[in-house]
N, C-alpha and C positions, 0 to 999 in steps of 0.2 A: 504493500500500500504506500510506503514513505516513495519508494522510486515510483510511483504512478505518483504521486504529488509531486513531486519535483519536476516531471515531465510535464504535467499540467501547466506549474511556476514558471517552468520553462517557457516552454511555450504564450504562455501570459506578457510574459518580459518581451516577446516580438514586439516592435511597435509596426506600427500601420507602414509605414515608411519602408523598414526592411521586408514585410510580407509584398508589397510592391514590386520592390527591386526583387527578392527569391523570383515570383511570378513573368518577370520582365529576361529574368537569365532562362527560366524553363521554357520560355516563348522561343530564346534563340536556339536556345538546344531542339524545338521540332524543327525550326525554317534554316536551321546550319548542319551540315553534316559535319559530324565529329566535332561539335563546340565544345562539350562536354568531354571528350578525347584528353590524352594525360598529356600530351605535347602543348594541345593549346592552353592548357588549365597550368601547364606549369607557365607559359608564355606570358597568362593571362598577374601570375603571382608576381614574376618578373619585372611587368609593367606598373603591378600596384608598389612594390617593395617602396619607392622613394616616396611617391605621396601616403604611402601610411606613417614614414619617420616625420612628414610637413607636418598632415595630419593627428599627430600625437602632441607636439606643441599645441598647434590651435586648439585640441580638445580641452587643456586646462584654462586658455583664454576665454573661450565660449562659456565655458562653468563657471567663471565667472562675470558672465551675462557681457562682454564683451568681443573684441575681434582683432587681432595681430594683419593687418595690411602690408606690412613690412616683410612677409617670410619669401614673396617672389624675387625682390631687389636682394634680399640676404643672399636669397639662394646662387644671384648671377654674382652678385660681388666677390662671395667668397669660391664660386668655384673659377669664378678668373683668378682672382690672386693664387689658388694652388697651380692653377696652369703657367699661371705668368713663369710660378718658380720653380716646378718643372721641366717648361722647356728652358731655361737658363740655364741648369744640368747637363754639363756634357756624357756625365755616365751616369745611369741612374742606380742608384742601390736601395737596398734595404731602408737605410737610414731615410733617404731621400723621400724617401713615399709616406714612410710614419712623419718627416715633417710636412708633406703636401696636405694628412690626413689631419695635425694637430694645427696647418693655418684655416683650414676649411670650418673644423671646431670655435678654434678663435675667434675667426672674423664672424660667425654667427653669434657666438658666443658677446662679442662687444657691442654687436649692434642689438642684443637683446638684453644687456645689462644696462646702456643706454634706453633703451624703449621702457626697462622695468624701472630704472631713478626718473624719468620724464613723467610718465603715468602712476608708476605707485608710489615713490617718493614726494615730488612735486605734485602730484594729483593736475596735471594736464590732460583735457581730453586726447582719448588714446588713440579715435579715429585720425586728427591732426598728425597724432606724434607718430602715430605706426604709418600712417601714409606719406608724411616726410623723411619717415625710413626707409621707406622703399624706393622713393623719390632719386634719395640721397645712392643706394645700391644702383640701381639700373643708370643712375648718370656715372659714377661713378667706374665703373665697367665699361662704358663706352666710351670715357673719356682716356680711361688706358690701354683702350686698344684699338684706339681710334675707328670703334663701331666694327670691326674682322673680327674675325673669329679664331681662336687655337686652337689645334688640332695634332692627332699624331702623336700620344701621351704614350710613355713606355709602358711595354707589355707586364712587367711587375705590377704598373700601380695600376691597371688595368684589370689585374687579376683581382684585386679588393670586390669589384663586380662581377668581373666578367668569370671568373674562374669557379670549380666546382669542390664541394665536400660534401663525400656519399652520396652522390648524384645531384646535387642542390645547390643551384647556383649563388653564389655569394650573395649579394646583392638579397635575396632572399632570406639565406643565414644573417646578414647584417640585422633585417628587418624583423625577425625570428626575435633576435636578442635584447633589441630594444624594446619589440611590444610585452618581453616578459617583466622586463623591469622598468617599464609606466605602469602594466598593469601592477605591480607590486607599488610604486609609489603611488599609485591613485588610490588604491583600496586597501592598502595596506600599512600605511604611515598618515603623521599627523596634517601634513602638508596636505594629503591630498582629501583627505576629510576637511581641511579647513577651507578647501576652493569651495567646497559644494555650501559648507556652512553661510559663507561672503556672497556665492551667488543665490541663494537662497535668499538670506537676509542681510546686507551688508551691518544697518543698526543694531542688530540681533545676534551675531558675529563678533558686533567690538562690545557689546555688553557681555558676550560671554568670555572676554578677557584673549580674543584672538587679534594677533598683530596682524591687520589686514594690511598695511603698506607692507609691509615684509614678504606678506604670502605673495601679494600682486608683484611685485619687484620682481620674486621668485619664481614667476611664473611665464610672464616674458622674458627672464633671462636662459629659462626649460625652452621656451620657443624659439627663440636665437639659438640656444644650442641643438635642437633638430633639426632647423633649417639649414644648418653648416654640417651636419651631420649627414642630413639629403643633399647637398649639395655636394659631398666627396665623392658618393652612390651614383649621381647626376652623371658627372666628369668623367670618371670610370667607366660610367658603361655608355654611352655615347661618344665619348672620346674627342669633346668638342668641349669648348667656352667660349660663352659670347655674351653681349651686351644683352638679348632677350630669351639665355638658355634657362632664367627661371620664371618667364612671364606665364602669368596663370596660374602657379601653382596656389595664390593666394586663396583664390576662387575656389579651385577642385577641392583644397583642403576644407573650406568652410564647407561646400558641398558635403563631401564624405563627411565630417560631424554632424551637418546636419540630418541628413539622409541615416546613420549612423543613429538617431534618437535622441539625441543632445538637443535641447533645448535654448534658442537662441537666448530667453531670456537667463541664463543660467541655471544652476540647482539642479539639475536636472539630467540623467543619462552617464556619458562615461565614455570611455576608450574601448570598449569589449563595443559597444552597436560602431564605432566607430573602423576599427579593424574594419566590419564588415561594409563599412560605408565605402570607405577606400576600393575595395577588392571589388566592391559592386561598379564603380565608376569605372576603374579597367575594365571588365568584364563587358561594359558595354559600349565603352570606346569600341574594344576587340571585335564584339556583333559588329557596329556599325560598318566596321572598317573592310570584317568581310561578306556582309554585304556587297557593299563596294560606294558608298555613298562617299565623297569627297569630303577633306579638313572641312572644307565652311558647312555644311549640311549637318557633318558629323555635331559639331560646335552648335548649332541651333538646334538639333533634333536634342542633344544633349541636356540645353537649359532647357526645354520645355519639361520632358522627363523628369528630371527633379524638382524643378517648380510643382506641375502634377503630382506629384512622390509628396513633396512635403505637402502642399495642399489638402491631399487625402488624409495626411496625419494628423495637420491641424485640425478637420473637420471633424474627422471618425473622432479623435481628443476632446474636443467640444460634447459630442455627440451623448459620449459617452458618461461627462462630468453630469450634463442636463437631466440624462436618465439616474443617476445615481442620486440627485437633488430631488428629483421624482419619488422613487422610493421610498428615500428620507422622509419626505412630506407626508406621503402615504401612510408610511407608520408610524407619524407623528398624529 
């Protein structure tokens, strides 16, 4: 009986949003042959690995009812500056690649410790400050490579993605390792209990003796550091940097959270609907793609899809609150 309740639980914990997207992947598995096949599903993980590392910063931002705009500029800045210092290398070694991998951290890392003293120390709106972060990354990258692009990274630090362990492409394994340890800091330490408590109630929050500038500081500084994170993943398996190798990711990641069950106003949801947010948006880039519908159709067909997706969730969530107030009333 306890495991028929838990599967129930389970089950329960869907939101509207992911039952969507599951129904939307089953649609392409009849009209695609072999979508559901192990080559494209691993093809499919591949494609998700760097927007799940975006998507795990943004998911502590959102929980706290706000939004990081800053992680597409992060993400071209910092993987031009490993490139720059890369090709500058006339042999590359070992050494050379762990430091491509700790500028990639850093430069995420600074611009999100930045974005975390502008908004959670100073309390500046974060829309401004995360949008003149991103501002600041994407000029910034074009202004040091005068808008070309680098290319042609040695096959060592190529291998951080591109290479395999027990048949599983890095890039994968990378992605593997960090969703276990956000999932451990979200649900399992005091930091990530204290986002949900701030976006929940920020007044309710500091009366219960939570340092909410600290957690918020610390939370855009988590989000700079995945975005330099994604951005090493980026570099590696594309094998390109350029002035717009991180545009969009801002978008797809709020996407994936929100699609995901995360609740834009915060308090609400988590990195577990999340992962699945992520892997849902590959998944259907990858439909589109083989279909055969073109980048610009794929990109409209796309936002309509989760507009729709989240629409259904808002509603069926309305729906649902109204009948359970019904109830109430009723046996009252």
């Amino acid at each position: 009986m306890s495991g028929m309740n838990r599967g129930k639980g389970f089950i329960k914990g869907i939101s509207g949003s992911m039952w969507a997207g599951i129904g939307l992947i089953f649609l392409f598995a009849v009209v695609i042959e072999n979508y559901l096949g192990a080559r494209n599903v691993m093809n499919i993980l591949r494609n998700s690995s760097v927007l799940v590392v975006v998507a795990a910063g943004m998911t502590m931002i959102i929980l706290l009812g706000e939004i990081d705009m800053s992680v597409g500029g992060v993400i071209t800045i910092a993987a031009t500056s490993a490139g720059l210092y890369l090709q500058s290398v006339e042999t590359v070694t070992i050494g050379n690649v762990l430091l491509g991998v700790l500028i990639c951290a850093a430069v995420g890392l600074a611009f999100g410790i930045f974005n975390g003293y502008m908004i959670g120390i100073r309390k500046f709106n974060y829309w401004l400050v995360s949008f003149g972060s991103m501002s600041m990354g994407f000029g910034l990258a074009k202004g040091i490579t005068n808008g070309g692009v680098l290319s042609g990274f040695d096959t060592k630090f190529r291998w951080i993605s591109m290479g395999e362990v027990l048949g599983l492409s890095m890039c994968i394994v990378w992605a593997l390792l960090i969703c276990a340890a956000v999932l451990f800091l979200q649900y399992r330490t005091r930091f990530g209990l204290h986002l949900y408590a701030i976006g929940d109630s920020e007044a309710c929050a500091l009366n219960s003796g939570i340092n909410v500038r600290k957690t918020r500081f610390l939370a855009y500084a988590f989000s700079g550091l995945m975005a330099g994170l994604a951005a090493m993943l980026l570099l590696a398996r594309t094998n390109s940097a350029g002035a717009a190798v991180g545009e969009g990711y801002e978008f797809n990641a709020i996407a994936a959270v929100v699609v995901g069950g995360t609740a834009m106003d915060g308090g609400k949801g988590g990195f577990k609907g999340t992962i699945f947010g992520a892997v849902f948006i590959s998944a259907m880039k990858n439909g589109l793609q083989l279909i055969g519908l073109s980048n610009y159709w794929q990109q409209v067909l796309l936002g309509v899809v989760i507009i729709a997706i989240i629409l259904y969730d808002v509603i069926s969530t309305k729906l649902r609150v109204k009948k359970s107030l019904r109830r109430v009333y009723s046996d009252g």
